[in-house]
C-alpha beads as a LAMMPS data file, in Angstrom:
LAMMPS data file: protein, C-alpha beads

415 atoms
414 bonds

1 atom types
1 bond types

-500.0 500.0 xlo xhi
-500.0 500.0 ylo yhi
-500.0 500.0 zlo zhi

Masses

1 110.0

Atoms # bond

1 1 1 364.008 -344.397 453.239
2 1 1 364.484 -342.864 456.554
3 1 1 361.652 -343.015 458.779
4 1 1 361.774 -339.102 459.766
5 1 1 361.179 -338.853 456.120
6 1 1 357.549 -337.112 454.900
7 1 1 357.566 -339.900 452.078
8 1 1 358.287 -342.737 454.659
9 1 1 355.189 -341.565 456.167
10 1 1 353.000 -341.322 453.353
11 1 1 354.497 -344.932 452.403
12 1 1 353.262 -346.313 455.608
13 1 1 349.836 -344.574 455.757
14 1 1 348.995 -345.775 451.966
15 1 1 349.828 -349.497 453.274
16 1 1 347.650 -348.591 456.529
17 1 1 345.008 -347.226 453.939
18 1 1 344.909 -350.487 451.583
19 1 1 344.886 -352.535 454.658
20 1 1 342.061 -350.879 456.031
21 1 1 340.280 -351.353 452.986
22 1 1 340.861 -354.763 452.623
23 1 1 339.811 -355.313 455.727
24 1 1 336.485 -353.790 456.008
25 1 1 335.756 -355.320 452.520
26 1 1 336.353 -359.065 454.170
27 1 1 334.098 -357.801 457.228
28 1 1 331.077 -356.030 454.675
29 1 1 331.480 -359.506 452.515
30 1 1 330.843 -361.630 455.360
31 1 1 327.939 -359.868 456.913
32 1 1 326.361 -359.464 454.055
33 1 1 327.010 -362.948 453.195
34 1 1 325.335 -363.940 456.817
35 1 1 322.298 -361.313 456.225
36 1 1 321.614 -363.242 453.402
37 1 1 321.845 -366.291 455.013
38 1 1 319.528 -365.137 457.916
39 1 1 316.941 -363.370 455.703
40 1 1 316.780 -366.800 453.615
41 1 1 316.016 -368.696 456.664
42 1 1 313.860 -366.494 457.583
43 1 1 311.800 -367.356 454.355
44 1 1 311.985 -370.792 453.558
45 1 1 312.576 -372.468 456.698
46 1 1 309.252 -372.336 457.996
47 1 1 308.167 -372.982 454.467
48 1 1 310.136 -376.081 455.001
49 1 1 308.635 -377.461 458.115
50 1 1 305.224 -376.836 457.027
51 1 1 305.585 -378.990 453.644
52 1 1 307.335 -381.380 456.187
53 1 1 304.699 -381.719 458.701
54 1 1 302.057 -382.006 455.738
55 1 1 303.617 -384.366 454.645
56 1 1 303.537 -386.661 457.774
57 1 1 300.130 -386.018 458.493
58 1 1 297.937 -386.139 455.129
59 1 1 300.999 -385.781 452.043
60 1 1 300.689 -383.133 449.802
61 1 1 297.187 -382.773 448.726
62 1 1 296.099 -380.936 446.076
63 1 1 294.392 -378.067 447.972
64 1 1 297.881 -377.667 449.839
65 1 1 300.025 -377.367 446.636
66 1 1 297.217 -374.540 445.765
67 1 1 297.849 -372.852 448.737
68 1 1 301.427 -372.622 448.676
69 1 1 300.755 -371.356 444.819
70 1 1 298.950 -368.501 446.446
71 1 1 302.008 -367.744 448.275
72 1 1 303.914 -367.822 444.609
73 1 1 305.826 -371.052 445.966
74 1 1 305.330 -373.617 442.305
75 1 1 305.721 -376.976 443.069
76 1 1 308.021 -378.846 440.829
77 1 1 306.382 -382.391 440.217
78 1 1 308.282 -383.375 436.912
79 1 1 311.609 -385.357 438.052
80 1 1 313.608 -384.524 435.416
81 1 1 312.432 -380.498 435.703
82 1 1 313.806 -381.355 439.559
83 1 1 317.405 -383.099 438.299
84 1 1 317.459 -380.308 435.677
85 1 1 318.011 -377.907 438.633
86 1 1 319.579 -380.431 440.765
87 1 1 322.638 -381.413 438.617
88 1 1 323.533 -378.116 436.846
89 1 1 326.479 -377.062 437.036
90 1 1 325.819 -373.343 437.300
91 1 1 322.955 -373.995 440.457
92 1 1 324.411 -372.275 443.121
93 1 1 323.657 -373.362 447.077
94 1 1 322.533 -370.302 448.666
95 1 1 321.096 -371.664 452.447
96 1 1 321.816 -375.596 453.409
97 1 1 320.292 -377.082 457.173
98 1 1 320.768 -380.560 457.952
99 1 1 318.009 -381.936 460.467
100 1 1 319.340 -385.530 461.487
101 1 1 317.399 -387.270 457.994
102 1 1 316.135 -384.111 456.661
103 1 1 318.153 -381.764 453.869
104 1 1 316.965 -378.893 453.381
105 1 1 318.728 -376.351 450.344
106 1 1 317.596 -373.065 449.284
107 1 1 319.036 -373.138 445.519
108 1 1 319.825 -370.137 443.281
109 1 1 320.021 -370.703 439.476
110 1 1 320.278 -367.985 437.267
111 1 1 318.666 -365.507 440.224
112 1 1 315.802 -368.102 439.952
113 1 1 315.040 -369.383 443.551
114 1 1 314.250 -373.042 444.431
115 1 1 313.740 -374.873 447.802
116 1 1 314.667 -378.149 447.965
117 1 1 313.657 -380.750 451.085
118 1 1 314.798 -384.012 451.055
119 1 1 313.786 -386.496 453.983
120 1 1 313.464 -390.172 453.812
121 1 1 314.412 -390.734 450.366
122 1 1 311.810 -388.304 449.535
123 1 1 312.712 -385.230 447.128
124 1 1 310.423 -382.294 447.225
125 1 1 311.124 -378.959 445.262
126 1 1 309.419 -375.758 444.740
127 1 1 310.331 -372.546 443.005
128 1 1 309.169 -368.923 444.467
129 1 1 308.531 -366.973 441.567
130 1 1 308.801 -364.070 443.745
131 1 1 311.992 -363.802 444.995
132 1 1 315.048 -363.146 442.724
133 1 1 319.048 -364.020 444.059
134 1 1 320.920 -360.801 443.695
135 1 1 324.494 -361.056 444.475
136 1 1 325.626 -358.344 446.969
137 1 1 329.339 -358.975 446.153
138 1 1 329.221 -357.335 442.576
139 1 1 328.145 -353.968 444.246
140 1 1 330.611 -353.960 447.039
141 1 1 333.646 -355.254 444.476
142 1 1 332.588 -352.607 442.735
143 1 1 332.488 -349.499 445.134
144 1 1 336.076 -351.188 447.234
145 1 1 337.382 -351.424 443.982
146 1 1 336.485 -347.821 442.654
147 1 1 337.940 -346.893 446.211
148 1 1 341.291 -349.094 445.861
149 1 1 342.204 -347.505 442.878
150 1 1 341.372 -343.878 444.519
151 1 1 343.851 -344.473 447.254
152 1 1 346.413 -345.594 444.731
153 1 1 345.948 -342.828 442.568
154 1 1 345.610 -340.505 445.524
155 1 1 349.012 -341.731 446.487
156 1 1 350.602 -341.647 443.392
157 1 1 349.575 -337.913 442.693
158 1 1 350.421 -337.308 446.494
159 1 1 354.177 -338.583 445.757
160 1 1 354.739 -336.821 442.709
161 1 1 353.454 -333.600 443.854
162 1 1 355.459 -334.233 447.065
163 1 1 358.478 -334.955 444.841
164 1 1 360.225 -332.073 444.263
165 1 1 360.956 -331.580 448.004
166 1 1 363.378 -334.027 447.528
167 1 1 364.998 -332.610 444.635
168 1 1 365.076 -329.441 446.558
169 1 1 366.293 -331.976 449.362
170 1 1 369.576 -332.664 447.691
171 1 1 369.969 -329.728 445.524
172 1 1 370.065 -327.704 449.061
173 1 1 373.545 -330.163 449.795
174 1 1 375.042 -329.391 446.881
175 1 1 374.122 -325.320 447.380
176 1 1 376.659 -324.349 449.639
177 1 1 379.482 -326.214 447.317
178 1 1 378.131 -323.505 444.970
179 1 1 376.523 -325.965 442.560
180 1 1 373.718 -323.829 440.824
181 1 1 372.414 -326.163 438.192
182 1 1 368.971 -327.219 439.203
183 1 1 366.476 -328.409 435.941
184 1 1 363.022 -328.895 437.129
185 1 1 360.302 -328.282 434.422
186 1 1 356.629 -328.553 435.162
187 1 1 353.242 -326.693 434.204
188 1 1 351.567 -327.634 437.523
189 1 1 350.626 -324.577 439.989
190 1 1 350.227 -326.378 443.062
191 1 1 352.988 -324.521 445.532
192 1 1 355.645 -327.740 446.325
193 1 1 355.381 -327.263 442.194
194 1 1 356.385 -323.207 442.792
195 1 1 358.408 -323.314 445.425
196 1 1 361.257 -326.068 443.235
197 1 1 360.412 -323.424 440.293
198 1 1 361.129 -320.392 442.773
199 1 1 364.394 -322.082 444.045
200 1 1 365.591 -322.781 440.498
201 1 1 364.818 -318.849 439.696
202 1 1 366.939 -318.630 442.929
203 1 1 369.298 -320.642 442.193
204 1 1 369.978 -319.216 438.531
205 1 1 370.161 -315.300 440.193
206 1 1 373.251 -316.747 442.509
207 1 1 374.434 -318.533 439.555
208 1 1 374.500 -315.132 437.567
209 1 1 375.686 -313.034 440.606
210 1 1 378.561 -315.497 441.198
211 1 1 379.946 -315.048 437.416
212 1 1 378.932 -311.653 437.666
213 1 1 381.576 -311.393 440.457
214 1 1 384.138 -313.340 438.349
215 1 1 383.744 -311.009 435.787
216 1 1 383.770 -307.890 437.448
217 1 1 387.367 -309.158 439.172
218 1 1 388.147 -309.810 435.486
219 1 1 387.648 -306.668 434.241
220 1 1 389.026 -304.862 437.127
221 1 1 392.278 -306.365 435.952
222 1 1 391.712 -305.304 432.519
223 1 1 390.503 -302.308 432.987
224 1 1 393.412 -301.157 435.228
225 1 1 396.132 -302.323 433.115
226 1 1 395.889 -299.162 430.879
227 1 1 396.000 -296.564 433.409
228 1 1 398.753 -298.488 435.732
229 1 1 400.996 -298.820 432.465
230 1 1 400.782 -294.924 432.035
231 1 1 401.067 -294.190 435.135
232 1 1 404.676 -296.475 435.839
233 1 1 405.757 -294.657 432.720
234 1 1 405.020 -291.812 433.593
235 1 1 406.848 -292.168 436.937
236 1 1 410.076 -293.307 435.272
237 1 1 410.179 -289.550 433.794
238 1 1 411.777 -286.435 434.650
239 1 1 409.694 -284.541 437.145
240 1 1 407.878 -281.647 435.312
241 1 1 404.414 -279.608 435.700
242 1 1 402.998 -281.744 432.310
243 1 1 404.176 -285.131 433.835
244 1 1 402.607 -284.337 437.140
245 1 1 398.800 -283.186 435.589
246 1 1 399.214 -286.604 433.351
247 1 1 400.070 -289.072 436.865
248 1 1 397.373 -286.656 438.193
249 1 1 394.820 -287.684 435.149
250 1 1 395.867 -291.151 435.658
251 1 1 394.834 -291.232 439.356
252 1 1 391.771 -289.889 438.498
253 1 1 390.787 -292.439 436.047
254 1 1 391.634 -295.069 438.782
255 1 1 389.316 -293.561 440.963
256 1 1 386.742 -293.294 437.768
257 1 1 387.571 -296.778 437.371
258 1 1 386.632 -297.757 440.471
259 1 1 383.529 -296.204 440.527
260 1 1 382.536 -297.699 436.648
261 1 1 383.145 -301.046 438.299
262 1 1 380.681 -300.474 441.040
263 1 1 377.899 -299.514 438.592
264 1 1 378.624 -302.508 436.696
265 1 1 378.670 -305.088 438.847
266 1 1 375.314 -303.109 440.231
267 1 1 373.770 -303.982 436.815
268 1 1 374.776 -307.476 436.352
269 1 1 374.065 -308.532 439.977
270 1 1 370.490 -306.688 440.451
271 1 1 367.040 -306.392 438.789
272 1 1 366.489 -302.461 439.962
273 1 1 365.641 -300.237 436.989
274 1 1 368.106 -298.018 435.763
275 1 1 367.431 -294.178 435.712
276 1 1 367.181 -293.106 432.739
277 1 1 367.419 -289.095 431.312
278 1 1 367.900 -287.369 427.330
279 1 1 371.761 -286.731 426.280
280 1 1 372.887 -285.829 423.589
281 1 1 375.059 -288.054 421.544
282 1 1 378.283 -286.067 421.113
283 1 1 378.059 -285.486 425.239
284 1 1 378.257 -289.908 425.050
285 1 1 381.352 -290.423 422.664
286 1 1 383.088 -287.275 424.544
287 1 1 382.726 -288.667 427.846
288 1 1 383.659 -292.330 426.401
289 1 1 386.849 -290.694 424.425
290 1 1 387.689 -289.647 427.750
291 1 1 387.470 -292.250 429.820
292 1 1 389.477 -293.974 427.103
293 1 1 392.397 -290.956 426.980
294 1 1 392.211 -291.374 423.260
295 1 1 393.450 -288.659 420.799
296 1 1 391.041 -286.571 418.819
297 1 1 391.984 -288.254 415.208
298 1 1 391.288 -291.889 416.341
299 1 1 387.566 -291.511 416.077
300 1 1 386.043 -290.213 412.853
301 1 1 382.964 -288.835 413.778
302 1 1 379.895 -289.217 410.762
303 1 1 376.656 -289.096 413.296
304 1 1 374.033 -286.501 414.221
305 1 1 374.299 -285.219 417.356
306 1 1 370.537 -286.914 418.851
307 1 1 369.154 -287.135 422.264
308 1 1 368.954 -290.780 423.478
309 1 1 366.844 -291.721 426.706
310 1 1 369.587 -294.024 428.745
311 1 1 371.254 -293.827 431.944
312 1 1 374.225 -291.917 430.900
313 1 1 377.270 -293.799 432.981
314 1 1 376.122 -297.106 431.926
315 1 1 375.460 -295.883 428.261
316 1 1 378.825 -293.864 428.011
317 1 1 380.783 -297.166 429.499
318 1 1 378.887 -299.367 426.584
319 1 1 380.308 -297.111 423.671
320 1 1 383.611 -297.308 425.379
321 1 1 383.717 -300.740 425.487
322 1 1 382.696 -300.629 421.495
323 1 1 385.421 -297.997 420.702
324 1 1 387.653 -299.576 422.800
325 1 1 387.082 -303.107 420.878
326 1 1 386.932 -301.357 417.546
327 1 1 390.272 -299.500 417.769
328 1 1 392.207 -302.536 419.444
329 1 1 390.733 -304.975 416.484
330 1 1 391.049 -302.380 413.635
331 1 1 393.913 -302.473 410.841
332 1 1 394.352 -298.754 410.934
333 1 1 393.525 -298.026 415.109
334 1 1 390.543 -296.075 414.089
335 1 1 387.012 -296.221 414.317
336 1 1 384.124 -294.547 412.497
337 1 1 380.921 -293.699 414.880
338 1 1 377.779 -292.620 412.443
339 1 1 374.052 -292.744 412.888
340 1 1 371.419 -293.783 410.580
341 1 1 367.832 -293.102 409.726
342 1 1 366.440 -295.689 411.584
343 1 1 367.957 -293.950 414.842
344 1 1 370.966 -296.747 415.253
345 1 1 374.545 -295.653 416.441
346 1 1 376.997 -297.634 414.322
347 1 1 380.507 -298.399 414.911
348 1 1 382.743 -299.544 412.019
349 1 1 386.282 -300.235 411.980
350 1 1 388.505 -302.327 408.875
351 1 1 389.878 -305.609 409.765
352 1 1 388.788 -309.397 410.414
353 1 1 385.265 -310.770 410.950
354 1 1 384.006 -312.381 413.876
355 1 1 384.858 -316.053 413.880
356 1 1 381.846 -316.677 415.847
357 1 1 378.380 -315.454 416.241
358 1 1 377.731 -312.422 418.018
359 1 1 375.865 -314.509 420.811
360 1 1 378.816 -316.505 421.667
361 1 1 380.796 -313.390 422.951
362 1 1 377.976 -312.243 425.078
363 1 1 379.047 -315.466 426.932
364 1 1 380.612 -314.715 429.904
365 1 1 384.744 -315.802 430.065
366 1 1 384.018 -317.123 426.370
367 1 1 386.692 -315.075 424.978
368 1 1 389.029 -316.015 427.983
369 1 1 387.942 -319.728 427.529
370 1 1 388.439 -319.683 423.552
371 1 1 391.656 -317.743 423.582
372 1 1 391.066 -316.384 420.277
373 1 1 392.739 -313.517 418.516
374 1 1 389.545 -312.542 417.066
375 1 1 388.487 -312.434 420.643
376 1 1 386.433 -309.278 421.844
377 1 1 387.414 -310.326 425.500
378 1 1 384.477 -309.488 428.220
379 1 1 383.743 -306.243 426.850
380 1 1 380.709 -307.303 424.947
381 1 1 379.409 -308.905 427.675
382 1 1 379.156 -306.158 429.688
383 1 1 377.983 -304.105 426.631
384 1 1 375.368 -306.394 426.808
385 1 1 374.132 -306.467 430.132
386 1 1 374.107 -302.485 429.453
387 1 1 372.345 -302.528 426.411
388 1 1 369.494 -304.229 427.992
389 1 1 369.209 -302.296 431.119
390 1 1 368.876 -299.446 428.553
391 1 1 366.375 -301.547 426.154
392 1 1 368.696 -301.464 423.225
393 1 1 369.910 -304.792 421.248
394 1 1 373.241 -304.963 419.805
395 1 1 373.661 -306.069 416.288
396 1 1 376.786 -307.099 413.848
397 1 1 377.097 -307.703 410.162
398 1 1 380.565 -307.912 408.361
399 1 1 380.842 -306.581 404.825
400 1 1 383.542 -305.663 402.489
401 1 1 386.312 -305.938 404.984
402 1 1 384.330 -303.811 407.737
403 1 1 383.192 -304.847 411.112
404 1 1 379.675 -303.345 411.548
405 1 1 378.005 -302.705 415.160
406 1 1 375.235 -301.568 415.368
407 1 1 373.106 -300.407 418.750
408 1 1 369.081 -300.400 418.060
409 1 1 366.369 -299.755 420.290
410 1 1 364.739 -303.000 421.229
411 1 1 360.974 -304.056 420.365
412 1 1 360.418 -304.004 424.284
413 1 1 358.802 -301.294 425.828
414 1 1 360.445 -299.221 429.313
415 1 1 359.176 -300.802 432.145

Bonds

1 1 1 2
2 1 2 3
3 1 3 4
4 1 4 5
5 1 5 6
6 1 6 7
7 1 7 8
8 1 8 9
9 1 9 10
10 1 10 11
11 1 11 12
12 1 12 13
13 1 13 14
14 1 14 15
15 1 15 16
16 1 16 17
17 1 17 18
18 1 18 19
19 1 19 20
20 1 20 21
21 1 21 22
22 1 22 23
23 1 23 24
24 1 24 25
25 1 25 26
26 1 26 27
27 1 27 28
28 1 28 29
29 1 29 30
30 1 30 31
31 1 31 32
32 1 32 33
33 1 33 34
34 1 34 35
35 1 35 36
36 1 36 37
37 1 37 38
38 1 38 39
39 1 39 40
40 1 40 41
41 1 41 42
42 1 42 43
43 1 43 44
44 1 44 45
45 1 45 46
46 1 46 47
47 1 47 48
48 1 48 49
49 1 49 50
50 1 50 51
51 1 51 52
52 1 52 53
53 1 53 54
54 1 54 55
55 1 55 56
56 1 56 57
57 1 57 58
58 1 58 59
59 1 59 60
60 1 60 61
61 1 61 62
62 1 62 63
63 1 63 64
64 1 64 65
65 1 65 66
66 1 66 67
67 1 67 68
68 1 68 69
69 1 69 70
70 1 70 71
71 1 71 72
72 1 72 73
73 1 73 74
74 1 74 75
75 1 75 76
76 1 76 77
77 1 77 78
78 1 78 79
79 1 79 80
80 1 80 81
81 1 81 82
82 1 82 83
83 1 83 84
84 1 84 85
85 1 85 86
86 1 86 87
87 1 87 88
88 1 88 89
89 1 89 90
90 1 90 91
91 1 91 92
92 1 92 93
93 1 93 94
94 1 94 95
95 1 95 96
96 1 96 97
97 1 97 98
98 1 98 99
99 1 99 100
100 1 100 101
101 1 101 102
102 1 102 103
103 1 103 104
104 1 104 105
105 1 105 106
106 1 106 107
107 1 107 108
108 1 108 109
109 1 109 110
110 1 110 111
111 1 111 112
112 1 112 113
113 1 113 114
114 1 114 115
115 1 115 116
116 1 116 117
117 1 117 118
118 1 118 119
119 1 119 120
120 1 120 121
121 1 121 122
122 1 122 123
123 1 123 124
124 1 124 125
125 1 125 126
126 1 126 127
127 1 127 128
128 1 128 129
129 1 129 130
130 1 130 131
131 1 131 132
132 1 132 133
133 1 133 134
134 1 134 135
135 1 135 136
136 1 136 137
137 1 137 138
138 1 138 139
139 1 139 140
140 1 140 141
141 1 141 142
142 1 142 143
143 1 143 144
144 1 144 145
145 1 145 146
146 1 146 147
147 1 147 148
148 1 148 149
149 1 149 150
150 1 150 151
151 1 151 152
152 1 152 153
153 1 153 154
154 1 154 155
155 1 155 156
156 1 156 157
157 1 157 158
158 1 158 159
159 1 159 160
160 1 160 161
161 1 161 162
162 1 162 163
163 1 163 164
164 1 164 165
165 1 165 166
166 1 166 167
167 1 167 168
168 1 168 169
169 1 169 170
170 1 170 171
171 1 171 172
172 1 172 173
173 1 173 174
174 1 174 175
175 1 175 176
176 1 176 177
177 1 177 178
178 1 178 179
179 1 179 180
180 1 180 181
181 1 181 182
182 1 182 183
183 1 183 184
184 1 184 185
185 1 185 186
186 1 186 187
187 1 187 188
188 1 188 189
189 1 189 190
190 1 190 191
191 1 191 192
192 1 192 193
193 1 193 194
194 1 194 195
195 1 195 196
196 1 196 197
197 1 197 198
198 1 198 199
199 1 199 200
200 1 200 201
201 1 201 202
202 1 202 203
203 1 203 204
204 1 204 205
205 1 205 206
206 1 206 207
207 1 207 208
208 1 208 209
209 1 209 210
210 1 210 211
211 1 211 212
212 1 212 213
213 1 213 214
214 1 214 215
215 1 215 216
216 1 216 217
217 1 217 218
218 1 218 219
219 1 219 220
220 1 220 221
221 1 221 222
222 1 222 223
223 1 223 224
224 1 224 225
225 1 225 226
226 1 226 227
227 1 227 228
228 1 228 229
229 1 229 230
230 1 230 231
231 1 231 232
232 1 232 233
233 1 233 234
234 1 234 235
235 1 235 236
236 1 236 237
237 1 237 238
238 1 238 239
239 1 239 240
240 1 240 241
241 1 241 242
242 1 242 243
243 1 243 244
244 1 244 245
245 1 245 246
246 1 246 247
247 1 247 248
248 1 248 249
249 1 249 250
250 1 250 251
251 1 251 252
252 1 252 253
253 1 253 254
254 1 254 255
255 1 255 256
256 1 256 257
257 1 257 258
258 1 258 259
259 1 259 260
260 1 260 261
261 1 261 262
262 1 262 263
263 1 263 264
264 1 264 265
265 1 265 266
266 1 266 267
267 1 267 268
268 1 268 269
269 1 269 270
270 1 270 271
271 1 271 272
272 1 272 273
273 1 273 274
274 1 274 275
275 1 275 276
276 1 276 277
277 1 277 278
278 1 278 279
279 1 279 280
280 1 280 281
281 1 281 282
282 1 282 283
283 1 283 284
284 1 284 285
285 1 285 286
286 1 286 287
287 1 287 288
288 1 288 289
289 1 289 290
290 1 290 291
291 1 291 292
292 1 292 293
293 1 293 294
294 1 294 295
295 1 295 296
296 1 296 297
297 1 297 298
298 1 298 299
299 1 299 300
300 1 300 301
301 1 301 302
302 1 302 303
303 1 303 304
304 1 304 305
305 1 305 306
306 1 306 307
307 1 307 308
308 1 308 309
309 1 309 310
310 1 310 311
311 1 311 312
312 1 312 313
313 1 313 314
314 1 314 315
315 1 315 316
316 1 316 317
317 1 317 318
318 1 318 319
319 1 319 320
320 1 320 321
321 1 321 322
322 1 322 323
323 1 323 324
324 1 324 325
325 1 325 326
326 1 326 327
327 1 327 328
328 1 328 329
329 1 329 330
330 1 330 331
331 1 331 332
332 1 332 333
333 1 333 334
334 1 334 335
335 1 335 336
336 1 336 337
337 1 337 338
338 1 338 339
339 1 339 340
340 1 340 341
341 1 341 342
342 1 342 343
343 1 343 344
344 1 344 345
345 1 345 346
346 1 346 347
347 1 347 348
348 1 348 349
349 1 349 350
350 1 350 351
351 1 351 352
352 1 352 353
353 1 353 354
354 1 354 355
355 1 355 356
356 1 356 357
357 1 357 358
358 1 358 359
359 1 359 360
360 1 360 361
361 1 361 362
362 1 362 363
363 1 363 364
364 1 364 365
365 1 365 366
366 1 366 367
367 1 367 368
368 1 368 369
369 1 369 370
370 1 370 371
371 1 371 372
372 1 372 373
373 1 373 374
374 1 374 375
375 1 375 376
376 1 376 377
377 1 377 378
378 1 378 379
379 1 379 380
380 1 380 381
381 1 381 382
382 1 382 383
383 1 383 384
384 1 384 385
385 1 385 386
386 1 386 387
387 1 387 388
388 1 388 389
389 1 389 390
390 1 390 391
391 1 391 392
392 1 392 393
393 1 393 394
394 1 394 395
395 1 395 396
396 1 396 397
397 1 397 398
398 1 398 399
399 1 399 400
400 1 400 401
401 1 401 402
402 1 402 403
403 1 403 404
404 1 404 405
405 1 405 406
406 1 406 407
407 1 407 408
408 1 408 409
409 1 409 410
410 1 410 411
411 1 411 412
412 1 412 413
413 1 413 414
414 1 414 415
């Protein structure tokens, strides 16, 4: 752990912390330990020397055992009460002074409080039912213990909130490599918590924008195949007035190309909202039929001409996509466009099913990657991406030999 490092620091001020801790608990223990000792000399030492000095001068008479009664000190005359308290095991010493001959012991037994003075093989005890031992210790264990684990727990919560900075940490390395998987799951809200959830966000839109890139290249070169196959035909032709208006038609859907690419890769790459207008239907596969140069008879037309609120490029380069993917999968090169009562736009065409679910081929490159016949290559990807932007699902069934798309609006309302 480096030491320029925010957890290196935390480290070290946690072991500051505990030692602080520590250390004022020793310091509290031992003056408290030496108040005690102070406030018990305080009370029985003079008790001491006055039994002492009685006891020189007239011995403990009756009328002085009385009097220190009064002052709730019982004297203990039985020797085997005395030895009872003497010889436990559980009597504690609470204040001992040594005076040359004389012993004097302040004795705690079960918070019970005796003085005991022993001087020239004499043995005096009393007990002060007044005064009760309390321990001191059990409160301060107590509060440095409820603090000990605070700081602990203060420092684990510290380093896992802190913890994601150094995920971020490395995953910022790896960033510029263009490495854009970053897992980091968590329901906390605290903002080290947002920020790794706002980086993965972050890191997920590059990750998107980067194979939105690759696939935009991709389909450039797909896309342009068709109208750069025509068009070196076309040139290997006698020159005539119709060959000329075709190369001419050919250059234009280049530069239609170009722009379809644009708004594409605008889509896939951004979160801006789409403008969306009414069109009629038949205005959509017209436009697509064009863009595709097909003949008239390829598509057999069975819908009703209905308005749908889209963005009309984006919608018209979806269908195209479809047709185009119908016709090149179909037995018979054709596909039949229809509408239904529930307001969908179906595309059928006669030939194989889809090998895999319909999800799989909005993968992007999973057609590439597969290498399948059965392969509707990027197309539905993009179809996709459009679909959504427009708030309309697509949807697939196979039955009786026919391939069945189907575009729906979707349960979520326009933003």
């Amino acid at each position: 752990m480096k030491k320029e490092s925010i957890f290196f620091t935390i480290t070290i001020s946690f072991f500051i912390s505990i030692f602080l801790v520590i250390a004022s608990f020793i310091i509290l223990v031992l003056h408290t330990q030496d108040d005690k000792e102070k406030h018990l000399s305080k009370k029985y030492l003079p008790v001491a020397k006055m039994v002492l000095e009685q006891q020189r001068t007239n011995g403990l008479t009756k009328f002085f055992v009385e009097s220190l009664s009064n002052m709730d000190m019982e004297f203990i005359n039985d020797i085997g009460k005395m030895n009872a308290v003497l010889y436990n095991p559980q009597t504690k010493v609470a204040l001992e002074r040594r005076y040359r001959t004389i012993l004097v012991r302040v004795l705690d037994l079960h918070g019970d409080s005796f003085l005991f003075i022993k001087s020239d093989g004499l043995e005096i005890m009393f007990k002060d039912s007044d005064y009760k031992h309390v321990n001191p210790l059990i409160s301060l264990i107590v509060v440095f213990t409820v603090l000990f684990i605070t700081i602990i727990l203060s420092f684990i919560t510290t380093w896992k909130k802190l913890y994601p900075i150094k995920l971020l940490k490395d995953k910022v390395k790896t960033l510029g490599e263009e490495d854009f998987d970053f897992e980091y799951h968590t329901n906390d809200l605290d903002e080290v918590s947002q920020l790794a959830i706002e980086f993965k966000n972050t890191a997920k839109k590059l990750k998107d924008i980067k194979e939105s890139r690759n696939v935009f290249i991709r389909n450039i070169m797909h896309e342009l195949k068709t109208p750069i196959t025509k068009g070196k035909f076309l040139s290997e032709l006698e020159n005539s007035d119709e060959n000329a208006e075709k190369m001419r038609r050919v250059f234009t859907r280049l530069e239609s190309l170009i722009k379809e690419f644009t708004q594409i890769e605008e889509l896939i790459s951004s979160t801006k909202n789409i403008v969306k207008n009414n069109y009629f239907l038949d205005d959509i596969i017209d436009n697509a039929t064009d863009m595709l140069m097909l003949e008239d008879d390829v598509i057999i037309s069975e819908y009703e001409n209905k308005k749908l609120n889209v963005n009309f490029k984006l919608f018209c380069l979806a269908v195209k996509n479809l047709i185009d993917n119908a016709i090149k999968y179909s037995d018979d090169k054709k596909v039949t466009v229809k509408t239904n009562e529930k307001d969908e736009i179906i595309f059928e065409n006669k030939g194989k099913g889809l090998k895999y679910s319909l999800d799989k081929y909005f993968e992007p490159f999973f057609a590439n990657e597969s290498k399948s016949k059965n392969s509707f290559g990027l197309g539905l990807y993009i179809v996709n991406s459009i679909l959504k932007a427009n708030n309309c699902i697509l949807k697939y069934e196979y039955k009786d030999g026919i391939n069945i798309f189907k575009i729906a609006k979707s349960e979520q309302k326009d933003k």
